[in-house]
N, CA, C and O of each residue as an XYZ file, in Angstrom:
244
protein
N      57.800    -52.803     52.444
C      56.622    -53.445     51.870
C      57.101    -54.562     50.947
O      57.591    -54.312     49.846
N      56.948    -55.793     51.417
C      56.941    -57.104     50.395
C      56.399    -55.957     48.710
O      55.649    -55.048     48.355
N      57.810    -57.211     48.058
C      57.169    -56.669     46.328
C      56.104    -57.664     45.544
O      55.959    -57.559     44.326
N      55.286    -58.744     46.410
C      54.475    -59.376     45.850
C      53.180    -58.292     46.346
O      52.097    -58.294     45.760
N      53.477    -57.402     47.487
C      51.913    -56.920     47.895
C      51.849    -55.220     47.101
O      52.578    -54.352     47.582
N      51.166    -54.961     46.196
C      51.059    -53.627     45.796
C      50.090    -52.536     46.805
O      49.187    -52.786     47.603
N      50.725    -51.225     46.370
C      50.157    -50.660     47.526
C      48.442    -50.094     46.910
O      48.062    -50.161     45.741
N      47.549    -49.492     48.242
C      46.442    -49.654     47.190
C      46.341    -48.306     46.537
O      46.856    -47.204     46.729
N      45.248    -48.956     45.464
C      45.050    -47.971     44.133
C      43.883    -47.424     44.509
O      42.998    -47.943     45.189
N      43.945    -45.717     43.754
C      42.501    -45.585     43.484
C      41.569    -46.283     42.887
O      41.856    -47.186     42.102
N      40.257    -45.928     43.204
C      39.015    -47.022     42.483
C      38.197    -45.849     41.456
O      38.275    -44.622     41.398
N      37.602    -46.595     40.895
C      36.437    -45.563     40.322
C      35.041    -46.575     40.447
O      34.989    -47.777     40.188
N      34.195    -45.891     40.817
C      33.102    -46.232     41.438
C      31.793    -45.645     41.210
O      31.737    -44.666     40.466
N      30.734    -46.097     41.738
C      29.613    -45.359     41.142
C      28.442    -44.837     42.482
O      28.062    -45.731     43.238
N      28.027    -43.694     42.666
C      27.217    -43.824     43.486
C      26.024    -42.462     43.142
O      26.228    -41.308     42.764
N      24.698    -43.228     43.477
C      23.296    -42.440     42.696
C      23.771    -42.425     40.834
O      23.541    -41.562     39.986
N      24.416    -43.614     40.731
C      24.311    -43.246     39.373
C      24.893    -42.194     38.668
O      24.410    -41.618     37.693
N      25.951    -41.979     39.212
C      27.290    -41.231     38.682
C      28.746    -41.173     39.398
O      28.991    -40.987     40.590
N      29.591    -41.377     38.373
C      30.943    -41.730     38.823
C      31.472    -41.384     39.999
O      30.800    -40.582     40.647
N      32.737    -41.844     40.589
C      32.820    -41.155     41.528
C      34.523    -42.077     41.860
O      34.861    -43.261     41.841
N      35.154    -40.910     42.111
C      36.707    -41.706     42.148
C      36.991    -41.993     43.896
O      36.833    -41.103     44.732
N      37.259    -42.847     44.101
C      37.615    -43.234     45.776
C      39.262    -43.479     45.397
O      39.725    -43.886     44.331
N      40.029    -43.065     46.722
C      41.399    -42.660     46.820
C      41.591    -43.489     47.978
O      40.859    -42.935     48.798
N      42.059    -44.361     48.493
C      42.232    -44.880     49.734
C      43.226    -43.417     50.888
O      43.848    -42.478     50.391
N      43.135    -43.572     51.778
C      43.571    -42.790     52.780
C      44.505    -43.443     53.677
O      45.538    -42.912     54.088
N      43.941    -45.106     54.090
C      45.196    -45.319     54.946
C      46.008    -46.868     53.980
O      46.046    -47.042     52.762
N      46.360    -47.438     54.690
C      47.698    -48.680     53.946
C      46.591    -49.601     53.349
O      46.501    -49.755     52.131
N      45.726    -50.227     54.257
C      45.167    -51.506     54.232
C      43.352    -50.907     53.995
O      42.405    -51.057     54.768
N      43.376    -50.509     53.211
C      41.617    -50.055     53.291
C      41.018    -50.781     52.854
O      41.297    -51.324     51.785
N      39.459    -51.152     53.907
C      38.958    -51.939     53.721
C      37.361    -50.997     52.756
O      37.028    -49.812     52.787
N      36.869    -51.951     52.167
C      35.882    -51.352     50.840
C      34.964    -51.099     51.346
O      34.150    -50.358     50.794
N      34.779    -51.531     52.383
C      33.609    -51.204     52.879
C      33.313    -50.141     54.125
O      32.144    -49.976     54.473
N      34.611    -49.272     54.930
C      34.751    -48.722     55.876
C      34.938    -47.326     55.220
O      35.953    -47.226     54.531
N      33.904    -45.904     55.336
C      33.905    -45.107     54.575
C      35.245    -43.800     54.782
O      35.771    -43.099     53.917
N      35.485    -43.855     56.260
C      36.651    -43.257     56.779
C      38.079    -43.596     55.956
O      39.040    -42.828     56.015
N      38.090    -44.637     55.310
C      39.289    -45.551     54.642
C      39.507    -44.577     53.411
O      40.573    -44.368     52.832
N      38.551    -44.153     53.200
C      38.287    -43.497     51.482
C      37.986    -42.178     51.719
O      37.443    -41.716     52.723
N      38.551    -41.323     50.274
C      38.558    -39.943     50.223
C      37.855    -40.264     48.782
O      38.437    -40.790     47.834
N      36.363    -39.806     48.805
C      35.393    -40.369     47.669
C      35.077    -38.190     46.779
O      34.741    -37.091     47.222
N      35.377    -38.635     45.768
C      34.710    -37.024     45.144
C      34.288    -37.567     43.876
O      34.693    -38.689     43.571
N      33.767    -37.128     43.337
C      33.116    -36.562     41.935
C      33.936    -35.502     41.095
O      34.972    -34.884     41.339
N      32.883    -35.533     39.769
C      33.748    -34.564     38.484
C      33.963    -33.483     39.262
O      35.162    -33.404     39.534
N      33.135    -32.367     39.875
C      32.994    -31.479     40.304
C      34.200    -30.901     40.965
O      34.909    -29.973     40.577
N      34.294    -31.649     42.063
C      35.136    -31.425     43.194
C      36.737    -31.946     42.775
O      37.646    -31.553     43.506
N      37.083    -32.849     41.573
C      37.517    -33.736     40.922
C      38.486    -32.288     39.947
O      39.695    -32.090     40.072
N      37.628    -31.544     39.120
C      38.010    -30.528     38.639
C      38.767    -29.503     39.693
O      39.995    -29.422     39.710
N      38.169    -28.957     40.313
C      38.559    -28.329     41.421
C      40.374    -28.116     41.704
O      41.227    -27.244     41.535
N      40.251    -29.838     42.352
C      41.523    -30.144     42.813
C      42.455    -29.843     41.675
O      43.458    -29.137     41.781
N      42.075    -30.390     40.658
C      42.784    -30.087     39.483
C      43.189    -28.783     39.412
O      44.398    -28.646     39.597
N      42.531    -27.713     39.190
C      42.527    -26.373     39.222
C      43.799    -25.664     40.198
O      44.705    -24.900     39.868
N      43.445    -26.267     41.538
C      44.451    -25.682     42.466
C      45.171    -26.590     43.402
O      45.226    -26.744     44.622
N      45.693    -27.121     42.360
C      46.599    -28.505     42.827
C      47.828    -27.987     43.591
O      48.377    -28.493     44.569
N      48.181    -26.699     42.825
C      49.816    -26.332     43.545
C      49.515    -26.200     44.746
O      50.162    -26.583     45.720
N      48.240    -25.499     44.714
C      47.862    -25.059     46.442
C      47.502    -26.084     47.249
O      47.893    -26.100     48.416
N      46.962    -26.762     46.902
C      46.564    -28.183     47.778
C      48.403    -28.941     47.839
O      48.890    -29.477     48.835
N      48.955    -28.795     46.766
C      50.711    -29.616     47.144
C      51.231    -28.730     48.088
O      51.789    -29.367     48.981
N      51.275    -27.624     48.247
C      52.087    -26.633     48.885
C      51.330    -26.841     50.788
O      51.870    -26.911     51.892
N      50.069    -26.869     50.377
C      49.694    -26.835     52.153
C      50.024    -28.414     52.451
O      50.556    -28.446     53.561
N      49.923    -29.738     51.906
C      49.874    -30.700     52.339
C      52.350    -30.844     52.735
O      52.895    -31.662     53.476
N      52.928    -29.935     52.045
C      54.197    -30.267     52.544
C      54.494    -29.193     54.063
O      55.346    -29.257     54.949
N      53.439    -28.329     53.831
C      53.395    -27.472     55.266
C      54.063    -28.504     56.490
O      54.147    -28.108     57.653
């Protein structure tokens, strides 16, 4: 990867009027293609938090 192009970042975003963090999924995501993005809230946001080892441990499966 050229060091002028950074790779992409999460966003924070808003939708119905409450936050909402978008994670890109593939290299080049486009903002407007919803498949591109892994979109959650506080809720689900906490969650991951909670059982992160377990979500690290199945994703090196």
């Amino acid at each position: 990867m050229p060091e002028d192009q950074q790779s992409p970042q999460p966003e924070l975003s808003e939708f119905k009027g409450k936050p909402v963090l978008r994670i890109p999924l593939v290299d080049n995501p486009s903002p407007e293609t919803p498949w591109h993005w892994l979109a959650f809230g506080k809720n689900k946001a906490k969650a991951i938090v909670k059982y992160f080892e377990a979500i690290k441990k199945f994703a090196d499966e």
